[in-house]
N, C-alpha and C positions, 0 to 999 in steps of 0.2 A: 370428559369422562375418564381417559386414561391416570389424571393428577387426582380423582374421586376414586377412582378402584386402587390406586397405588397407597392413598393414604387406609381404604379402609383395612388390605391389606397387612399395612404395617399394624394398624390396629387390634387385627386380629389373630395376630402373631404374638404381640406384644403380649394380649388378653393371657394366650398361650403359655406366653414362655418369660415375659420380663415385668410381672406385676409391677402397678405402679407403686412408687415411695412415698409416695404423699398421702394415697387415699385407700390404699390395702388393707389396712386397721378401719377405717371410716366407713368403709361402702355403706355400712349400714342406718349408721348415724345420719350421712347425707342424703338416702332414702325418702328420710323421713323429717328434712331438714325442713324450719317452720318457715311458711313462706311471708307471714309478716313483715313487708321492709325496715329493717334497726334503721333507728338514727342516723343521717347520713353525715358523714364528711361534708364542709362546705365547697373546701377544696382538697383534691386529693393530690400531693408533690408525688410524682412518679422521678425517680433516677432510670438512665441506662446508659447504653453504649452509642458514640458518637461516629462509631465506625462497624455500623452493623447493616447496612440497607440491602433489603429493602424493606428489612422491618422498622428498623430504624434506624436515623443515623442526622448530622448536621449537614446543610447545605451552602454553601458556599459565601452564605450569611450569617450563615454559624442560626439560622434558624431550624426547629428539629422537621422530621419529614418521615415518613413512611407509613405500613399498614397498621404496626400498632399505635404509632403517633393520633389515627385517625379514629381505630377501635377507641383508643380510652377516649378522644371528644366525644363519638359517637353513647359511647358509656356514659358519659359525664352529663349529657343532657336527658337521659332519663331520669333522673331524680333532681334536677335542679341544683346540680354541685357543678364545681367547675376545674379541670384540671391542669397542673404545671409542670413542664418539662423543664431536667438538668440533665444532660447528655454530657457522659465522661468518659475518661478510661474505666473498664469492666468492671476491675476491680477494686475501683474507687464509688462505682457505683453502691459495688456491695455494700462494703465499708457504710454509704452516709444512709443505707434501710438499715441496718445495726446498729449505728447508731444515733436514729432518731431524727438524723438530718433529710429524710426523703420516706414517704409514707410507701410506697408497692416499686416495683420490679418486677417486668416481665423476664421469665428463666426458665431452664427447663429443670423438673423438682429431681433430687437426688435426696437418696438417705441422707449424705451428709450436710447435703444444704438444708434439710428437714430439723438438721439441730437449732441452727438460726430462724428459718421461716416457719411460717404456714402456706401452702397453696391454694389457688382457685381451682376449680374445674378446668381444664382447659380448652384452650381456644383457638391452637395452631398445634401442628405436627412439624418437623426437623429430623432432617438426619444429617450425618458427616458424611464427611469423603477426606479422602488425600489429595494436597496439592503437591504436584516436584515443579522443576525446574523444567521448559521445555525443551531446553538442551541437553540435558542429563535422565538419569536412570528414572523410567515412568514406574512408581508403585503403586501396585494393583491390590498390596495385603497388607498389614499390618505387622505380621510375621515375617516380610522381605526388609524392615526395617532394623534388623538386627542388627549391635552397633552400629545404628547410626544416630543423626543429630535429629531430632522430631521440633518441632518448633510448637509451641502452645500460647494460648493465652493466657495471661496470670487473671487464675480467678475463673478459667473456664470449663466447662463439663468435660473439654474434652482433657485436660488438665489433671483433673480428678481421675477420670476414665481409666489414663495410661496411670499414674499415679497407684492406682490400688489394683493394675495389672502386673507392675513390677516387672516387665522384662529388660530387657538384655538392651537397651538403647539408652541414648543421654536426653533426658529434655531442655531445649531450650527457652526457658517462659520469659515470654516479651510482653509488651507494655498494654497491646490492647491488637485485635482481629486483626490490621490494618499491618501492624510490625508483624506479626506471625508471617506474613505472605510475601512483606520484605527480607524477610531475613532467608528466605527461600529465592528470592530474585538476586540477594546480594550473594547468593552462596555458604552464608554462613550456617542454612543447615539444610540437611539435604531433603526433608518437606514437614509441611505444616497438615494438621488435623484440625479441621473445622468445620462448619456449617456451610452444606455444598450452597445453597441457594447463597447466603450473604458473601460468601467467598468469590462466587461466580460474579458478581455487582462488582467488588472492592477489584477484582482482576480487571474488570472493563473501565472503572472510572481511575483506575492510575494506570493504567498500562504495563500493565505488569509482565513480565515472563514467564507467567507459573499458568499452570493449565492441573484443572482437573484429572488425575488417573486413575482414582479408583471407583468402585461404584457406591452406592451410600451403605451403609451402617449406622451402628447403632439410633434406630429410630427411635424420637423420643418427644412425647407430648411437652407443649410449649406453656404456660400459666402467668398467673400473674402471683407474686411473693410478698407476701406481708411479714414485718417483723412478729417474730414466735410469740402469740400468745394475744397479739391485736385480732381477736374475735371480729369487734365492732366494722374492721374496715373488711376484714376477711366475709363478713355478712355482704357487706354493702355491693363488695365486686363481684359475688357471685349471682346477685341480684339484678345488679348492669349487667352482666352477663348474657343471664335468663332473657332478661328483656329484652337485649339487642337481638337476641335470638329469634323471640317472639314477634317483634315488630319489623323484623327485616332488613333489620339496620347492620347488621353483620352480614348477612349478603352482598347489601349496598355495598359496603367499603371493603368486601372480599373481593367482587367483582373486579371493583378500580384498579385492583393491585393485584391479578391474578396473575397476570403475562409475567409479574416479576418473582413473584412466590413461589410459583408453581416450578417443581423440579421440570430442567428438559438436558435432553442428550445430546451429546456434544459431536454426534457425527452416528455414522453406519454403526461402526465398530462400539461404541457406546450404546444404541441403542441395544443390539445385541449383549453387550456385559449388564446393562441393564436387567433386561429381560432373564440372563443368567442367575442375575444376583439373585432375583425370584426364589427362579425355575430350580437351581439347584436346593437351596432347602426344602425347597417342597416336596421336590424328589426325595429327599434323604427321611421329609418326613411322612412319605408316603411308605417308603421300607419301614421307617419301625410301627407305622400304623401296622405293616402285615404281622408283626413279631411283637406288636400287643393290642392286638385289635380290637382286646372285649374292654380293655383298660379305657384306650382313646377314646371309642366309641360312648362310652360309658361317662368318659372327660367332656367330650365334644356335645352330649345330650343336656349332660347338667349345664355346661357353659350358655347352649343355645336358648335354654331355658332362660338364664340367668340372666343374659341378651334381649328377651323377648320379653322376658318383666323390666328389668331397665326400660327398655324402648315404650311399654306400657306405662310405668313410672311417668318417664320423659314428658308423655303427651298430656298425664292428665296433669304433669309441674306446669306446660306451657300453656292448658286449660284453663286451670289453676291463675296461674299469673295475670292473662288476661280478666281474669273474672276479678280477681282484687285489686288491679289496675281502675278498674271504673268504678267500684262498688265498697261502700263504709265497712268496715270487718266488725262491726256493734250491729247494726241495724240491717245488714242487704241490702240498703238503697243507693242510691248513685253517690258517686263522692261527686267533687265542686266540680272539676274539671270536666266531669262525664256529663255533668251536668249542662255544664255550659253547655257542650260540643251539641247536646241533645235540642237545647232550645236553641241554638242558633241554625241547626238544620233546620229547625221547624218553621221561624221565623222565615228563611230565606227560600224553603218550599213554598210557600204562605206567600210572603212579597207584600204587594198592597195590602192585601183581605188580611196582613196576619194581624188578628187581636188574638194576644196574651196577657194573661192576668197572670202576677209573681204573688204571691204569698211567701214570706216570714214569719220563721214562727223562732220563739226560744224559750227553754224552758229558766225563769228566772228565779227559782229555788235551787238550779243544781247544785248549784256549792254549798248549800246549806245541807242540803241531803248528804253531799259526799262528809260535810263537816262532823255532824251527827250522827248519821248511818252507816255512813263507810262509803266505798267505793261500789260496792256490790252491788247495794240498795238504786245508787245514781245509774249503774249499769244496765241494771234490769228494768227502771223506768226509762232509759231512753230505748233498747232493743222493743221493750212493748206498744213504744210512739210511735217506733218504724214501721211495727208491721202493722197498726192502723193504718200510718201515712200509706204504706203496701196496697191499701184495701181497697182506697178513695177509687172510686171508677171517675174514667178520662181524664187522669190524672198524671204528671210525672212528679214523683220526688228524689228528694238528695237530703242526704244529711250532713251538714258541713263539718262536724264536730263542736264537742262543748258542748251539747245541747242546741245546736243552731241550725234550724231545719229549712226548707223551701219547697215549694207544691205552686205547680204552674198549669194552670188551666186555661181551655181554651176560650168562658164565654165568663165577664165580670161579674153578670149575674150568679155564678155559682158561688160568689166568694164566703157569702155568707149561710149556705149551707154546707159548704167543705169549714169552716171554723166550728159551726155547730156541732157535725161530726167529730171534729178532731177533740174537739173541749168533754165530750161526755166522758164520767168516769172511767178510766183504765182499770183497776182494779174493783175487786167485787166485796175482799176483806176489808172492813172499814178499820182496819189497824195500818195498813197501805197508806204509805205517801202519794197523796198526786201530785201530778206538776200543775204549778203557776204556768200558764202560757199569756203570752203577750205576742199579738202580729200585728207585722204590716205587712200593705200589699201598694204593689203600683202596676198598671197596665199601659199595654202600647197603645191606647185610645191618647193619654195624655202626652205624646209626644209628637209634632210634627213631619219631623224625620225618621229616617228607616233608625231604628233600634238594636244595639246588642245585647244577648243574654246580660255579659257582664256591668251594661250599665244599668239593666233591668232589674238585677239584685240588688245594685247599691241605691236606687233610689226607693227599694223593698223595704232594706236596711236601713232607711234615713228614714223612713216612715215607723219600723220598730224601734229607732231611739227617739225619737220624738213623741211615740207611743210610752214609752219608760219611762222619757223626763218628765211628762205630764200627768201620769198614773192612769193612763188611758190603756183599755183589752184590746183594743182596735184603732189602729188609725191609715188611712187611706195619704200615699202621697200626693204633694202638691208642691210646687215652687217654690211658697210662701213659708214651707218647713225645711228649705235647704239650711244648711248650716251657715253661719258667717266667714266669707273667705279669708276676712283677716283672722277669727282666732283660730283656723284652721291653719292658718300661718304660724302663728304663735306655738300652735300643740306641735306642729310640723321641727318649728326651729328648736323648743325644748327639747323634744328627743332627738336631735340632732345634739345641742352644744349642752342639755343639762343646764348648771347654774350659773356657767363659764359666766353668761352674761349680767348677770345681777349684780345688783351692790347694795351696801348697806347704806341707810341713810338715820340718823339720829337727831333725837329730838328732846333736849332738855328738859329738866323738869325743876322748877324752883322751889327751895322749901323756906317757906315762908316766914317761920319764927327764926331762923339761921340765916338769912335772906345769902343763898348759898345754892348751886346748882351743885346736887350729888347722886341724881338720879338721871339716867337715859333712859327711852324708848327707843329699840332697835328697828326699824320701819323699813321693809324689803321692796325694792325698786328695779324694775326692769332695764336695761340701757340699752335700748337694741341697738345694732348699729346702721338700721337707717330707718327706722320709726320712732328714736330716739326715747326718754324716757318714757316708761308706760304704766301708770299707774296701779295700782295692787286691784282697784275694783273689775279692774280689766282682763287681768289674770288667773288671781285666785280662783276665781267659780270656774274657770276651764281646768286647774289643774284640780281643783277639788274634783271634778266630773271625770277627768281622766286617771283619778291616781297619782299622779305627779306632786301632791300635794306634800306628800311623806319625805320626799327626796328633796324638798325645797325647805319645807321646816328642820330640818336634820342639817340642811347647810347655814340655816340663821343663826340656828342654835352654837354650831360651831364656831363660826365669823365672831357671835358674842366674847363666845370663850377666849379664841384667842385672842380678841382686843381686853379683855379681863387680865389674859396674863399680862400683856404690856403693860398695862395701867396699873398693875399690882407690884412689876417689879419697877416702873418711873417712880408712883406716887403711894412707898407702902403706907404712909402714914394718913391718909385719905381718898382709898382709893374708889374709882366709881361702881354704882350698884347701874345693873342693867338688865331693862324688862323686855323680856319675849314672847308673842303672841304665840299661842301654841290652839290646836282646834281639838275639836270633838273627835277628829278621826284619830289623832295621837293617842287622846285618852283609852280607846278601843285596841290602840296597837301594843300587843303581848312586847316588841322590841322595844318599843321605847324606852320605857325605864332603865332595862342592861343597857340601851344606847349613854341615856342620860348620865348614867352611873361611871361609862366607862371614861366619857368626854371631858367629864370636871373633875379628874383627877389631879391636874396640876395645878388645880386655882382653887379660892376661897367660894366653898357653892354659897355662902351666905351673900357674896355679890351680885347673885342671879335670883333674875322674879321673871316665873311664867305667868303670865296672863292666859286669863279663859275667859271667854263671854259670860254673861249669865243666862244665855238661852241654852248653851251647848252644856253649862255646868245640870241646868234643872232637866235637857235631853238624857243626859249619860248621869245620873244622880248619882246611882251607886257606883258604879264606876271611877265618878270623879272623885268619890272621897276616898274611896283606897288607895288611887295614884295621887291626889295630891297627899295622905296623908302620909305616903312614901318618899316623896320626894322633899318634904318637911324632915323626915328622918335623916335623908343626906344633906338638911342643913339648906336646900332650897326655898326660897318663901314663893307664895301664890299671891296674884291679886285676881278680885273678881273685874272683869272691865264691863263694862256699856253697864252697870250697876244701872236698875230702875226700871230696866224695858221687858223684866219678866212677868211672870203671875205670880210668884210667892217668894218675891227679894225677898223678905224679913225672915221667913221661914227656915231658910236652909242655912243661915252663916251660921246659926252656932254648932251646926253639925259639920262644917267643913275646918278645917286645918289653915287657912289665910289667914295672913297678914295684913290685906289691903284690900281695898276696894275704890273703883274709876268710877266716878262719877257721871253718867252719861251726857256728852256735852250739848242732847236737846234739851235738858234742864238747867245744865250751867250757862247757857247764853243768853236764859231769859229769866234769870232769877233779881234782876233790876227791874224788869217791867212785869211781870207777873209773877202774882200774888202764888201762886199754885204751886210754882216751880220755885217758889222762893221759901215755902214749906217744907217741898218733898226735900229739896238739898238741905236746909237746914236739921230735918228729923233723920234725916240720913245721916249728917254728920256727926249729931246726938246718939244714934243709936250704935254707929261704927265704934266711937270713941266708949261709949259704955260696955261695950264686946271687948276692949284692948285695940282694935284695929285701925289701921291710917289711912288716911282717907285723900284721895287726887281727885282733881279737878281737870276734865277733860275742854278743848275749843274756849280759853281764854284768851279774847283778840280787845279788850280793854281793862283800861285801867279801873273803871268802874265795877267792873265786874271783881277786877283782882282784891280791891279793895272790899267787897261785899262777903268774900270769901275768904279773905282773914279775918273778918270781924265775926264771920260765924265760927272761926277756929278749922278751916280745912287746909290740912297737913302740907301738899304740895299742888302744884299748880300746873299746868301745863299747855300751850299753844302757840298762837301767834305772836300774842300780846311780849313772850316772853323772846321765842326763837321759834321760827318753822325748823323741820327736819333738813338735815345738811348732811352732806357725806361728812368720811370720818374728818378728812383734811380741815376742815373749815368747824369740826368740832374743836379739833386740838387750840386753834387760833381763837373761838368765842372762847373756851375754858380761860385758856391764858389771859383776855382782856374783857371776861365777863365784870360789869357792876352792877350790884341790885339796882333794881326802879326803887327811887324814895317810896317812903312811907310817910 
């Protein structure tokens, strides 16, 4: 009680008489400061002082340690960031938050420190005292210091202090807290000025000679310092702040470390100078109360007031913070974690009897809305899902974000009339966008064991993407719709290593009137390293599904190029043409092309041929003919591949820009034994060759076939019969001792 009335004391002195430097200009602005948590720091590098405890300081491990050591972890886990200690000298600390080498600093704010930082709210209170030597002259003022040696820390407020007091003394600025106090035990000056509590620590853990003499001073709020002008971290730690505040967790690790923080008196006579230190101003400011009474008074109303809406403020920020801590800032309803915490009180009140039924929900237009409509349009259709979702009786919801909802009920029978509800028109104006919704749901009926919320959502989850892949409104989990653990493996390891693991593998192509290999197929192979090569049909459709697709055709494409360069500066006088498969979702991506553009800069683009299916060419029609008719202009050719397996092959070549066409190798393999397939390749070869176009031959693994295929005139060849696909190494050595198969 007495270390709570002496701070709030100082505080309201302070209020008084020593406005703060940090936030005197601001009160207002932080009033009203928006409580949405910015972006957070993943990790926040804190610098300080090594020789500061018991706020902080190093331990005999050189590991850090004290109360704010424990504030910022305590901080740090409110938002899922994580924070790093570098404990130095003072003024080395400054130095690396200036420049860029350490993100905060706990300090107490000063105008001139306000040129370099910005402040938090703060979080601790400090005062000075005088240390002397305990054999020598005890100083009780600051004024009894005339000529003499004062000892400081470089870099310290208290540094500053005398600094911009200018009297009548010498300073001595030493290395860091620890030397101020020696240089007072060795005599070299006759006392140091600093932080009575961490003074009091550093005296007892070296054994010092120096004793406390005066009483505190200059009281002065404690912060955390961000470099001038970092907003985003300046948000974030006033945020930790609030929170620890709110949750308790600055209590907690106040408590732990009170018996060290908290000032205490060093005997009788200390308490007594103590209590003077008070008692005399308050005297002195109880005289000029009488000698301006209507003034103070008048001071002292507005302040109270000022105090009493602050403290108003306060409650409904910590109201506030609690209520957006659980709750989506779009919608009112629960965020995920509120969520959880909710179904799994329920479940474990519940116990045996607890049946829970999970509903997912997502809106599968939103990106097209925000693409279209803007943001606004997306905004206001997910706030008006909420407050249906709001509506549903015995119901709880949450909104995860993205449009990705949940609603947990207590009996399975509801499920399909909370869907029915949820799917009726939101909007009345038929110019309104609705949402596409798609759910799943799973329930604790289908589990044998006790269940957790969070595994309750993901197999919600695993029943909405299985609902997506299938084009199904509704799908209910089951076991039988888990995902496969190994390519959960595979999606797992890509975004882990990206392409690291891939290689290229090539695959000759013979041209038959030349009887001469000048064409490759570039063919992308996984090498894992302990499931060892893994085929494309195995992967593709997982990155296709996750997006990965883009990031892996972007590395083909490259790998080509630069084996293009090599092969263009070994063999300029023949050098090889290389095809790359490229998909439907490229033709759709606005980067592409500037990608394409930028990549083939240092090679001849006429050495490169994309490949497209003809399903994705006739899917994306118009699309494909503008980007291939583009990439024709920088001099790249096209070929159509799996030619044959569409609905209207013959229709579209003369509207597209290619050069070539792949023959689909379910025709070429059987064009020696039926009649059919021995039509469609040859009227295909006819009608390619009447177009201008060249024409391959896809799955040739004999000689018969090879033969069947120059006698109908098709351009080049390609399969078994001639070279499977090989990496580059084992290319270079067939190139070097390739010889045609007679004729």
């Amino acid at each position: 009680m007495r270390s709570l009335f002496a701070v709030g004391l100082i505080v309201a002195v302070t209020a008084f008489v020593v406005p703060s430097s940090a936030n005197t200009d601001n009160s207002e602005a932080s009033q009203t400061q928006v409580i949405k948590p910015a972006p957070h720091y993943k990790t926040i590098r804190y610098a300080g002082s090594k020789y500061y405890p018991p706020l902080e300081w190093l331990d005999s491990d050189d590991l850090p340690q004290g109360f704010i050591t424990d504030l910022r972890i305590a901080m740090a886990a409110t938002d899922g960031s994580s924070a790093s200690f570098d404990l130095m000298l003072w003024q080395n600390a400054l130095s690396a938050v200036k420049n860029g080498d350490a993100d905060a600093i706990a300090l107490i704010p000063s105008n001139r420190r306000a040129k370099d930082f910005d402040f938090t709210q703060p979080f601790h209170y400090v005062a000075h005292g005088i240390f002397s030597h305990e054999d020598g002259v005890q100083y009780t003022q600051i004024d009894q210091l005339t000529n003499k040696i004062i000892a400081v820390a470089s870099g310290a407020y208290a540094q500053t202090q005398l600094q911009t007091m200018a009297g009548d003394y010498e300073l001595l600025n030493t290395a860091d807290e620890l030397d101020c106090l020696k240089q007072v035990a060795l005599k070299n000056a006759d006392a140091c000025i600093e932080v009575s509590t961490t003074s009091d620590e550093l005296i007892a853990m070296y054994d010092l000679p120096v004793q406390l003499s005066s009483g505190p001073f200059w009281p002065q709020p404690y912060a955390f310092g961000v470099k001038k002008g970092n907003t985003k971290l300046l948000s974030q730690l006033n945020q930790q702040l609030a929170t620890v505040i709110v949750n308790g967790d600055y209590e907690r690790v106040y408590k732990q470390w009170a018996h060290q923080i908290e000032s205490k008196p060093h005997g009788l006579l200390d308490i007594i100078y103590h209590a003077l230190w008070f008692f005399v101003p308050l005297a002195l400011l109880a005289t000029l109360t009488l000698c301006w009474s209507f003034t103070l008074r008048k001071k002292v109303a507005q302040k109270t007031q000022a105090l009493r809406a602050e403290l108003d403020h306060n409650r409904q920020l910590q109201q506030q913070i609690e209520f957006n801590a659980a709750h989506d800032n779009i919608t009112g309803l629960l965020t995920r974690t509120a969520f959880f915490n909710e179904i799994d009180q329920q479940l474990q009140a519940q116990q045996d009897n607890a049946e829970v039924t999970l509903i997912i929900t997502q809106i599968s237009n939103l990106e097209s809305m925000i693409t279209v409509f803007g943001y606004d349009t997306a905004f206001t259709t997910v706030a008006r899902l909420g407050e249906r979702l709001n509506t549903l009786p015995n119901a709880i919801s949450a909104h995860f974000g993205s449009g990705l909802f949940a609603i947990a009920v207590n009996d399975s029978e509801q499920v399909e009339q909370v869907i029915d509800n949820i799917v009726e028109p939101l909007f009345t104006d038929a110019a309104e966008i609705e949402p596409h919704l798609v759910f799943g749901y799973a329930d604790t009926l289908c589990s044998i064991d006790s269940i957790k919320a969070a595994e309750l959502v993901r197999r919600a989850i695993t029943a909405l993407t299985y609902a997506q892949r299938k084009k199904l409104k509704v799908s209910h989990y089951r076991d039988s719709i888990e995902p496969d653990a190994n390519n959960l493996r595979l999606l797992n390891d890509f975004q882990k290593f990206g392409c690291r693991q891939f290689v290229l593998h090539f695959q000759p192509q013979l041209d038959l009137a030349k009887q001469s290999v000048s064409h490759v197929e570039a063919l992308i192979r996984w090498q894992h390293p302990e499931l060892g090569l893994i085929p494309p049909y195995q992967f593709i459709p997982l990155l296709e599904e996750s997006g990965g697709i883009k990031q892996l055709t972007r590395w083909v494409i490259q790998q080509a190029v630069e084996r293009l360069k090599q092969d263009e500066s070994a063999n300029a006088s023949k050098p090889l043409m290389i095809s790359v498969n490229i998909s439907s979702h490229d033709l759709v991506d606005e980067d592409f092309l500037p990608f394409v553009r930028k990549v083939i800069g240092d090679i001849n683009p006429s050495h490169l041929v994309f490949e497209i299916t003809e399903s994705e060419l006739i899917e994306e029609s118009e699309r494909a003919r503008e980007v291939i008719q583009k990439l024709a202009s920088m001099g790249i050719g096209s070929a159509v591949d799996d030619f044959g397996t569409g609905y209207s092959s013959l229709a579209y070549l003369n509207d597209l820009s290619v050069q070539e066409i792949k023959l689909d190798r379910l025709f070429v393999k059987n064009i020696c034994s039926n009649k059919r397939s021995y039509k469609i390749v040859k009227s295909t070869i006819d009608l390619a060759h009447d177009l201008g176009l060249y024409t391959v031959a896809e799955g040739v693994e004999d000689r018969e076939t090879l033969e069947q295929l120059k006698q109908l005139g098709c351009d080049r060849i390609q399969g078994y019969y001639i070279a499977k696909p090989m990496p580059e190494q084992e290319l270079n050595l067939f190139l070097e001792s390739f010889k045609s198969p007679g004729f």
